[in-house]
N, C-alpha and C positions, 0 to 999 in steps of 0.2 A: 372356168379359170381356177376356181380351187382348187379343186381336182386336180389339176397340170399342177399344181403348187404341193401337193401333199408328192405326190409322185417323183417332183425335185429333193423334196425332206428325205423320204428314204432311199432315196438316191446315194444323197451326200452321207446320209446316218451308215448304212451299209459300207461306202469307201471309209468312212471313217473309223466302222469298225474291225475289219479289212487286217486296216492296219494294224493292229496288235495281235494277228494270226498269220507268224512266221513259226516257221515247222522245222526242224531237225528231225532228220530219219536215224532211227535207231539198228533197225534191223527188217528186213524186208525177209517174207518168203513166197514161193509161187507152190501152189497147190493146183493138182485134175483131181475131182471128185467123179467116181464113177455114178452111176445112178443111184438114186437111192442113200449113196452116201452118205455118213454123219461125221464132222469134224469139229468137234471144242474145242474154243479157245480159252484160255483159263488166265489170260493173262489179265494184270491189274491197273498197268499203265496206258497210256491212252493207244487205241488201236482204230488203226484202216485197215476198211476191207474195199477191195474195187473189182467185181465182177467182168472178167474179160471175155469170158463165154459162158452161155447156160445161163441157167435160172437155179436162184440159189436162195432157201427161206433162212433168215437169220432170226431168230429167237436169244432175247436178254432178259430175262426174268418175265413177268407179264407182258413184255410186249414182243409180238413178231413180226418180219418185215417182209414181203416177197423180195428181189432185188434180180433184176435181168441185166443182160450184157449192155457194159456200160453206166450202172451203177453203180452210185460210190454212199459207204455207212461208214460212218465216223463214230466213234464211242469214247470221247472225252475222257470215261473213268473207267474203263475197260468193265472188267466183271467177267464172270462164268456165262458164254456163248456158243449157242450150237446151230450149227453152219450144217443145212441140207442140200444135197442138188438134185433138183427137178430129174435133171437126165443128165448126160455127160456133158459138164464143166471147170472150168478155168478160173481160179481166184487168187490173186493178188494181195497179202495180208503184211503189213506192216506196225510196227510200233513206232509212235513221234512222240513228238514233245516241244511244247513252245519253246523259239530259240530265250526269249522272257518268261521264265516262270512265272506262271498266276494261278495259283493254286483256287481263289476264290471265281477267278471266270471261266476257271474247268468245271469247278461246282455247280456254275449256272446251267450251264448245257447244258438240252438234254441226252439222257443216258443213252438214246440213239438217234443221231443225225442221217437221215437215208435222204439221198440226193436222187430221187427217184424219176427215172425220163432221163438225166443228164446227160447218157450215152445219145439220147436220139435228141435232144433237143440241141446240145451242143457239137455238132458232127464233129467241129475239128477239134475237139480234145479226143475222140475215140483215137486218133493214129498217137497220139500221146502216151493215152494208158498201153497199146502193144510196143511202147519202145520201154515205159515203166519193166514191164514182162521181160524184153529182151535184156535188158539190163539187168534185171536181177535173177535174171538166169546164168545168163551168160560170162560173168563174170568176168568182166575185160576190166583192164587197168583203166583207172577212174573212174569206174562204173558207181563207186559208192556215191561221188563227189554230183555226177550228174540224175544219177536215183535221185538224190537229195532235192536239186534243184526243179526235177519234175515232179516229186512230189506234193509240193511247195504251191506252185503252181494248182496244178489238179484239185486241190484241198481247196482253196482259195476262191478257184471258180465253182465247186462241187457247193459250198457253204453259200456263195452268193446265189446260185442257181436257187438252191436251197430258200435263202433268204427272201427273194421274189416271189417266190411260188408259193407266198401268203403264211409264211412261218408268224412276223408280226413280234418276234423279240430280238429283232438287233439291237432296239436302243436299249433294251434290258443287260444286254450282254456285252452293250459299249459302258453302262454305266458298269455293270460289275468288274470293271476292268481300271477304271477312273475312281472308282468311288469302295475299298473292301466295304464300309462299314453297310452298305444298299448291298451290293455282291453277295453280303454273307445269310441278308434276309429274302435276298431274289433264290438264291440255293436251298436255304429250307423249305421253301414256297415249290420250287419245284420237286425237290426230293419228298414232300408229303402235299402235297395239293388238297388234299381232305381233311387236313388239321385244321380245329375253328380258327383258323388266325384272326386277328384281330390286331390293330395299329399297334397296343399295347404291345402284346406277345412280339409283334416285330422288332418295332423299337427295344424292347430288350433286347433281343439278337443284336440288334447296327448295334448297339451299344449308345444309345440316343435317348434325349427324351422323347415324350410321345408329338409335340408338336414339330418338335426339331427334324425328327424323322418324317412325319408327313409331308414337310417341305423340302427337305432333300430327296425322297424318294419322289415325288413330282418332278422334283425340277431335273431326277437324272433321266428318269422312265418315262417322265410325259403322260402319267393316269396315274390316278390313286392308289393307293396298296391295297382298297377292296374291288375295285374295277379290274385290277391286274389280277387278282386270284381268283375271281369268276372265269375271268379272259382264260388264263392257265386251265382250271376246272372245264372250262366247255372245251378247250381245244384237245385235254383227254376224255371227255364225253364222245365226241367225236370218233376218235379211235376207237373206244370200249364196244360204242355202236356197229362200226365198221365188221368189229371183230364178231356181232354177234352176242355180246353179255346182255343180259335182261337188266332190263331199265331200274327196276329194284334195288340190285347188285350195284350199279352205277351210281345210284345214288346213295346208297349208302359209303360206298368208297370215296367217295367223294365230298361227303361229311354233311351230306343233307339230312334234316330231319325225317322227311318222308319223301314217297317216292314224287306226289306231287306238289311237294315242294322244287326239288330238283326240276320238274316236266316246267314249272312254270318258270324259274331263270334258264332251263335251254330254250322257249319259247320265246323270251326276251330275247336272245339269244340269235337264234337262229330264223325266227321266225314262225318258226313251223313245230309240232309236240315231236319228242322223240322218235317214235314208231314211226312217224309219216316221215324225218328225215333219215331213219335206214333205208326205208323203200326208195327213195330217193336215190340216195346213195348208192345203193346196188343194183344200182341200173347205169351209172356213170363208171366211165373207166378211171383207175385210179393214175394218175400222173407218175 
């Protein structure tokens, strides 16, 4: 029964964060990559990309994504991105923008959202995203006005799919939208994950005392602000692994002392030491 009770909480946590993610489309384009192709995007405002056919690796700084027909990356704060395709594909690239500007709950996301599987897990959006394509090809009168409205949509279900599939900071990202002064300490927590934070260092950020902040940031996040930057730290240990970086490397990026210092909070963690959950891992398909 608790269980059934946690899974109503981010039920509601998710529609409620939902709601403060209404999107205006700025400008849409449709791109075919030949094979092998490379396309960067250099833009700085926030960008969609949605895969309509092929396979396509997206790379934002250290981090890269595969992305197949049907998946949708979202990139909050844009950046320097380079876009490759597997073999011959279709990609959908848009710039939005909250129809509410919230400069401090762009900050919190992260630097990329892949909604990965959403094509095949949600069939009936796939005939959504080929009318997004026709329309913004096509250029028929009102096309801009209905672009907009599907892309609204699409984003919407893309971030809840998202949300589900064990991401684990909606309420993070309800409060930084509710609360700048947690917002602005949830943003440098993710922008450096490996800085010693400390309550202190935070609470300067909200601009809070050190107790005042510990109580606010529970009561908006629902876990401490060192429980949450472990949480953040293992969910990029995860990745680092995924990708292949030596456990060394990881932990030093990530602002461990030593390397088994780090092996022993992922073990907390995960359960299992680093090396034993890559092998793991690459043996599962990734969603």
């Amino acid at each position: 029964m608790p269980q059934a009770h946690g899974l109503v909480d981010d039920a509601v946590t998710i529609g409620r964060f939902l709601e403060h993610l209404r999107w205006s489309v700025i400008e849409t384009s449709g791109r075919d990559l030949a094979p092998g192709e490379v396309r960067r995007d250099t833009h700085e405002s926030t960008r969609l990309h949605v895969v309509l056919s092929g396979t396509i690796e997206l790379v934002r700084g250290d981090e890269a994504v595969t992305l197949d027909r049907g998946d949708v990356a979202l990139l909050a704060q844009g950046g320097p991105t380079r876009l490759t395709a597997s073999g011959d594909a279709r990609l959908l690239s848009a710039t939005i923008a909250l129809v509410v500007p919230s400069p401090t709950m762009t900050k919190a996301m992260p630097p990329v959202l892949a909604a990965r599987g959403f094509g095949r897990s949600e069939p009936g959006f796939s005939s959504l995203l080929d009318t997004m394509h026709r329309e913004a090809s096509d250029a028929r009168p009102g096309s801009a006005i209905v672009l907009a409205g599907l892309t609204d949509v699409v984003i919407s279900a893309a971030v809840r799919f998202w949300l589900e599939h064990g991401c684990g900071t909606a309420r993070a990202w309800l409060a930084a939208a509710s609360d700048p002064n947690v917002g602005d300490a949830l943003a440098a927590i993710h922008q450096n994950p490996g800085s010693p934070w400390t309550v202190a260092s935070l609470a300067r950020i909200a601009r809070a005392s050190r107790s005042q902040f510990a109580e606010q940031f529970r009561a908006a996040v629902g876990d401490t602000p060192a429980r949450y930057v472990t949480r953040i730290r293992m969910t990029q240990a995860e990745r680092m692994l995924r990708d292949g970086e030596p456990v060394s490397g990881i932990a030093y990026r990530l602002g461990y002392d030593s390397e088994d210092g780090f092996s022993r909070a992922f073990r907390r963690h995960s359960g299992v030491a680093p090396s034993r959950w890559r092998r793991i891992a690459a043996l599962q398909p990734v969603a």
